[in-house]
Structures are given as C-alpha cells and as structure tokens.
C-alpha positions in Angstrom: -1.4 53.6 -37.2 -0.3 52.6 -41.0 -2.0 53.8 -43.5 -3.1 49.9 -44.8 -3.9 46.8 -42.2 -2.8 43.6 -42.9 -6.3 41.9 -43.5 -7.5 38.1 -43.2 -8.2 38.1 -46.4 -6.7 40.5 -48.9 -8.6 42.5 -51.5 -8.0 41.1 -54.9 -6.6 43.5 -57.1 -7.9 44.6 -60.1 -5.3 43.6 -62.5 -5.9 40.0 -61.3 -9.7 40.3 -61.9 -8.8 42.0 -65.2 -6.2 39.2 -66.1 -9.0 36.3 -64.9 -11.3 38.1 -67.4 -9.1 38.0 -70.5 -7.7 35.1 -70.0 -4.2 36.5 -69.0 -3.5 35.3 -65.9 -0.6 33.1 -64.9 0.0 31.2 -61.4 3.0 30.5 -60.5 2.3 27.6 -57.6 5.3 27.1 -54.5 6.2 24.7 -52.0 3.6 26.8 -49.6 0.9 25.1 -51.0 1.7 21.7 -50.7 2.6 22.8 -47.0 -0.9 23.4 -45.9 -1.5 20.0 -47.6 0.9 19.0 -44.3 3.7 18.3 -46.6 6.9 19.1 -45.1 9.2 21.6 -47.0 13.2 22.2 -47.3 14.2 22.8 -44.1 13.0 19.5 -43.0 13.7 17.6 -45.7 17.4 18.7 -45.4 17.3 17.4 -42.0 15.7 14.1 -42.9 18.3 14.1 -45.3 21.7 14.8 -43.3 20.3 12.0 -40.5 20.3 9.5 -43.5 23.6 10.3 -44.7 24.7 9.8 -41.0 23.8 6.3 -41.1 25.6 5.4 -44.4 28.7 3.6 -44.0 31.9 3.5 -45.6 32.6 0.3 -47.3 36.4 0.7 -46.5 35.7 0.4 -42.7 32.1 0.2 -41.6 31.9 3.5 -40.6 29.8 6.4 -41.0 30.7 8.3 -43.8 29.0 11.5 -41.5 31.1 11.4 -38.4 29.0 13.8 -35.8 31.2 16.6 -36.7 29.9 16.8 -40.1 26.8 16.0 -39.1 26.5 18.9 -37.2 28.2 21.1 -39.8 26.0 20.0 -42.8 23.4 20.6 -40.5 23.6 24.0 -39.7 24.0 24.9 -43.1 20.9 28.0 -43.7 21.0 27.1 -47.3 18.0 24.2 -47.4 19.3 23.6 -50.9 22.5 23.6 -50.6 22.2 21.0 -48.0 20.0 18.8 -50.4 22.9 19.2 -53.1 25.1 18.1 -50.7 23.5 15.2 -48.9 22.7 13.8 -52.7 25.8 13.1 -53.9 26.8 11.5 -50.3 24.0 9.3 -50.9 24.7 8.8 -54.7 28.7 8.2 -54.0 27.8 5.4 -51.7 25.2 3.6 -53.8 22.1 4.9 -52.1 20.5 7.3 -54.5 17.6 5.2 -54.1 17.4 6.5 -50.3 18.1 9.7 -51.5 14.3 9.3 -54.0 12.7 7.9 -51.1 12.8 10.7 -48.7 12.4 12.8 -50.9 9.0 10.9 -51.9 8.3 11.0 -48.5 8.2 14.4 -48.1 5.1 14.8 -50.6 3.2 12.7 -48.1 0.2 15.0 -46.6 -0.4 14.3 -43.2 -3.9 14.0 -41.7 -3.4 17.1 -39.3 -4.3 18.8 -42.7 -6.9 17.3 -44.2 -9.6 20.1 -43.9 -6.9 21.7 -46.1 -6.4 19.0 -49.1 -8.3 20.6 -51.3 -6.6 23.9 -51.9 -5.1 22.8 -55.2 -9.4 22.5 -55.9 -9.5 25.6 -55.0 -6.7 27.1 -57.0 -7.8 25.8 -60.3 -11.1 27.8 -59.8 -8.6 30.9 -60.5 -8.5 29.6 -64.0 -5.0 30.6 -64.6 -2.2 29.5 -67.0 -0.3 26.8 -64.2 3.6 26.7 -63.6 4.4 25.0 -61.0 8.1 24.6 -59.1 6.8 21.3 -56.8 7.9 17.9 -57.8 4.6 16.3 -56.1 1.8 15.3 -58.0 -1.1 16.4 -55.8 -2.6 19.3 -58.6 -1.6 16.6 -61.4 -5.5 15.0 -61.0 -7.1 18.6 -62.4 -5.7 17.6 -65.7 -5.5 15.4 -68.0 -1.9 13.0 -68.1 -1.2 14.2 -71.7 -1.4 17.9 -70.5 1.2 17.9 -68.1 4.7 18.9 -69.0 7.8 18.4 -67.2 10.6 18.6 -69.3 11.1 20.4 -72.5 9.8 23.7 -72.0 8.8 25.6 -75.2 7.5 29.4 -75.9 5.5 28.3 -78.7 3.6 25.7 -76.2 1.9 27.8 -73.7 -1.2 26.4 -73.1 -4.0 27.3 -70.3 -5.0 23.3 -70.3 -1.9 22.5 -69.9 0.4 22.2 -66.1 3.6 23.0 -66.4 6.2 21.2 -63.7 9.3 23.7 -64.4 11.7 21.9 -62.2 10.4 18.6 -63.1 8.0 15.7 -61.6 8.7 12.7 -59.1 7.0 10.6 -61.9 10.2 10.5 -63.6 13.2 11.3 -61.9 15.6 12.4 -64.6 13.0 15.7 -64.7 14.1 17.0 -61.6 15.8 19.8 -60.7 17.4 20.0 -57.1 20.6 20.1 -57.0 22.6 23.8 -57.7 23.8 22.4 -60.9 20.4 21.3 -62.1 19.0 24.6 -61.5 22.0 26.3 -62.9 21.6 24.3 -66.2 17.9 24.8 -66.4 18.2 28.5 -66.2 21.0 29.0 -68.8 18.7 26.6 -71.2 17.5 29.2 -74.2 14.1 27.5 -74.9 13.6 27.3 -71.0 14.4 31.4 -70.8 12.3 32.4 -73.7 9.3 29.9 -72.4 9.7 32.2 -68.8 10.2 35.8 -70.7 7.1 34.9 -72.9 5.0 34.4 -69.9 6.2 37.1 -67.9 5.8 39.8 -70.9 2.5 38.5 -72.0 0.8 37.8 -69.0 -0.3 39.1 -65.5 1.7 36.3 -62.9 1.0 35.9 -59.5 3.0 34.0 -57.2 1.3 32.0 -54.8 3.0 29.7 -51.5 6.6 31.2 -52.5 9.2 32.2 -50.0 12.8 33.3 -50.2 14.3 30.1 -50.2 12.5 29.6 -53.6 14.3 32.7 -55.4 15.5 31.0 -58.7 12.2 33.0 -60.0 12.8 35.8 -58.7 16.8 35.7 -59.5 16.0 35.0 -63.2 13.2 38.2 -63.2 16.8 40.5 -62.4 19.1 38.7 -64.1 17.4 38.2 -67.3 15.6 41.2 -67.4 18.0 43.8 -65.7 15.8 47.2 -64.4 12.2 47.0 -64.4 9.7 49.5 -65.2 8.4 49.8 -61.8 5.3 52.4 -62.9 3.5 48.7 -64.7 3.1 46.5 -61.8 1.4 44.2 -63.2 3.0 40.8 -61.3 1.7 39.9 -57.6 3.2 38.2 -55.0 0.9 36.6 -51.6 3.2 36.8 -48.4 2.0 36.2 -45.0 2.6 38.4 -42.3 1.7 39.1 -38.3 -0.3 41.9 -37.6 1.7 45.1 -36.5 4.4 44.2 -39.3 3.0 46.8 -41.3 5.7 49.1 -41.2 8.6 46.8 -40.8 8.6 43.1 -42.4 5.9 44.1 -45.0 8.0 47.2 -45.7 10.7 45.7 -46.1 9.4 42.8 -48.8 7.8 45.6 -50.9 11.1 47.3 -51.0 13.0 43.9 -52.5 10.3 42.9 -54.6 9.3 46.4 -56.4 12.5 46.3 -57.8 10.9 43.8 -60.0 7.9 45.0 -60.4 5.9 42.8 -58.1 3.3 44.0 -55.7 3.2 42.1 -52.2 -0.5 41.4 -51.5 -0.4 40.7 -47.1 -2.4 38.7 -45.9 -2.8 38.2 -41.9 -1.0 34.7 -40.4 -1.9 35.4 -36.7 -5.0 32.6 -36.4 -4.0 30.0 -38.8 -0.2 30.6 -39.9 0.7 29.4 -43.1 -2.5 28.1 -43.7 -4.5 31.1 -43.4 -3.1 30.8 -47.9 -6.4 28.3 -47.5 -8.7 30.5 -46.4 -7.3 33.5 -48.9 -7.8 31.5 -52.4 -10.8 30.0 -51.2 -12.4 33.1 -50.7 -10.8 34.9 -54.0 -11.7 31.8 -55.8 -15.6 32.4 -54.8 -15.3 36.0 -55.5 -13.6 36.0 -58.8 -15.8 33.5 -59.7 -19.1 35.6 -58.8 -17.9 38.9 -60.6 -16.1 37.7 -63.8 -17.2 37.3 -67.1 -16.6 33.6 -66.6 -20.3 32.4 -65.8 -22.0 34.7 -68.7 -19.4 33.7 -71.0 -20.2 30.1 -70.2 -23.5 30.4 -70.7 -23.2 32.0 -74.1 -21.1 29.3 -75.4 -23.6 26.6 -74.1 -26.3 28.2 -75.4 -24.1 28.3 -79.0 -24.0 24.3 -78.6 -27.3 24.1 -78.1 -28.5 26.4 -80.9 -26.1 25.0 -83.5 -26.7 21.3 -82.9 -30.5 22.5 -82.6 -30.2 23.3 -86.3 -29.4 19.9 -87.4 -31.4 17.1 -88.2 -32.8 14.4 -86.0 
C-alpha cells in the first residue's frame, strides 16, 4: 500500500495557508474550471471546428474546401491547438472568420447538466488570491469591477490583487486573443509579458488550478525562461485529478515532470464525480482557509479602525 492515498479532498498545504495569510498567493485559473461550468474544452472545440471547415466551399467550384480525406486527417490530429490554428486560417482564407468567433463563443456556453456547479468561480475568489487567468470566457469577469480587468498589455509594475488578469486575452475583444501557435509564440517572446510572469512567479506562491497538459505554454515558459530550478523551495502547487490506485503510477509519474520545476502535485480523487470533484475540492479549501486565516480578525480590526476614526469626528 503507498505511503499517501489519493483523498477526496486534499489537505491544503501550508505554504498556501501561509501565502493566503500574507497576501502572497497567486491563482493561476485553466480551461478545467470553466469545464465543470459544462463548458466544452479543446478537444471538442477542435472537432466542432474541423466539421465547419468541412462545410466551407471553394468559391472556384462549389466545393468543399475539406474533402473527407482531410477531414479525417485534420481530425486526428492529438494536438487540440494545433488543429484550432489550422482550422482558423481555413476559415479566415475563405471569408468566414466570423464562423470561426462564433464557435468559439459557443464553446463558453455552460450547459444546464452543470448548474449545481456555476458557482465555482464564487468559490475561487474566496481563495483571495492575485488572478491570472488563461480562459477567454467571461464567467469570473462579474467578481470584479470592468476597469480591473486586464487583457492586453501586461506590465510588472501593474500587479494588482483587485485586479483579473486575462493573459491570453478576452472574447470581449477579439484582437486580445491568443490561439493560434503564432499568437502564443509572440506573446511569450514579448519582454513586458516575460518580466510581468517572472515577477509573479519569484514574488509569489502560485497555484495552478483546472490545468492539464494541453495547456503547457506555463509550464514551457517556467523551463525555458528559468532553466534549472531549485527543487529544495517548492513553493508553486499544481491540483491534478487522479483514480484511486494511481498512486504509484500516474501520480508518480506527474510529480516526476513537474518537480523539475518546482511544483508540487496536490491529488485529489476523480472516482465519484470526475473532473468535477475540482468543485467539491475549492469549495471545501475555500471554507477552510477562510475559517483559519488571519482574514476574519484582520477584517474586523480594520472595521473597527473605520468605526473609531470616523467616531472621532464631529456630527
């Protein structure tokens, strides 16, 4: 029997309840949590995709410019993104980049399966982290105010808790986005963009949350950018689902890759509820957080600052 189970819910570590209490904790938010909002991710969105570039026609002769030979080529392709690169400049070649924005819209559509789920964004804000999100979709946009969100010109001297930042853009204005291999490559070679990253990641305690290998830019920009780690100062954390009785192989295997960087995998058990047991995992370290940090006390000692200042003055 291993040493550790892979739990329901995972034990918070401490250097996430230390980085809650001095206000050092960074959350990098995935494509897995707008999932168990019942928002579909890459791999069907590149298959929505390749069946609408099946049905676009060549203007020379009528038809298809995906014969079912391609199809089935660009469909087998295991690289979601590559797909999406591909199956955009189809579209945008034939004068449907519009069809292109609308699937892709479509795609950040929850679907009422989920709806006990909708509120995990709610539930991540409790964490009262510094936000950096990779998801085009608006869904955690309504926890803060429209002047505080950021999508394009990322900065190192503007990191700011009250702020969300949308890294590789937001569907509210389409020139933002990043997905397509050349948009990533050029936002990851821009300096202000490198130095925003490195200033977070030296300064701050991150943990990566509804992240999967198919979102590695992160993770590629950690090695590339930063070349070894110190592996005895783990100080970043990663949440991975698993099936119980993985403990020795799958979950042995990810904390192999991602130590290199100096990330610790924090399992949590997927056998129940799948991909959305990540629901029932920040709900509970939201509560939990919440009831042993400084966060209440210190509350109530700046409220009770208020009240004794403005006490002081007269009526």
């Amino acid at each position: 029997m291993p040493d550790e189970l892979i739990l329901p819910i995972p034990i918070i570590p401490q250097k996430i309840r230390d980085a809650v209490n001095t206000k050092t904790l960074a959350i990098l938010v995935g494509a897995g949590v707008s999932r168990v909002m019942g928002c579909i991710g890459w791999d069907e969105l590149s298959r929505r995709l390749v069946k609408r570039c099946s049905l676009v026609k060549r203007p020379t002769n009528g038809l298809p410019y995906l014969n079912f030979r391609g199809t089935e080529i660009l469909g087998q392709y295991g690289d979601h993104k590559k797909t999406i690169t591909i199956c955009y400049d189809i579209l945008k070649d034939n004068g449907c980049e519009d069809v292109f924005f609308t699937e892709l819209e479509n795609s950040f559509i929850p679907d009422e399966e989920h709806s006990p789920y909708r509120d995990i964004y709610k539930q991540l804000y409790g964490l009262r982290g510094l936000f950096i999100t990779t998801n085009a979709d608006e869904h955690f946009d309504s926890h803060f105010n429209k002047d505080r969100i950021v999508y394009k010109n990322f900065q190192p001297d503007d990191i700011d808790p009250t702020k969300l930042y949308h890294i590789h853009g937001s569907i509210r204005e389409r020139e933002s986005l990043v997905f397509t291999l050349p948009g990533y490559i050029d936002r990851y070679r821009d300096d202000s963009f490198i130095q925003f990253l490195k200033q977070i990641f030296e300064s701050r305690t991150v943990l990566f949350v509804g992240y999967g290998m198919n979102e590695f830019e992160l993770l590629d920009f950690i090695i590339t950018k930063y070349g070894s780690v110190d592996t005895r100062e783990m100080k970043h954390f990663i949440l991975l689902a698993f099936y119980t009785g993985e403990e020795e192989t799958a979950l042995k295997f990810e904390e192999y890759y991602y130590k290199k960087m100096g990330i610790s995998v924090v399992p949590y058990q997927k056998d129940q509820n799948g991909h959305n047991q990540l629901y029932d995992v920040i709900k509970d370290w939201n509560s939990k957080i919440n009831q042993t940090s400084t966060y209440l006390y210190d509350s109530y000692k700046e409220i009770e600052e208020v009240v004794e200042h403005y006490g002081r003055w007269p009526s």
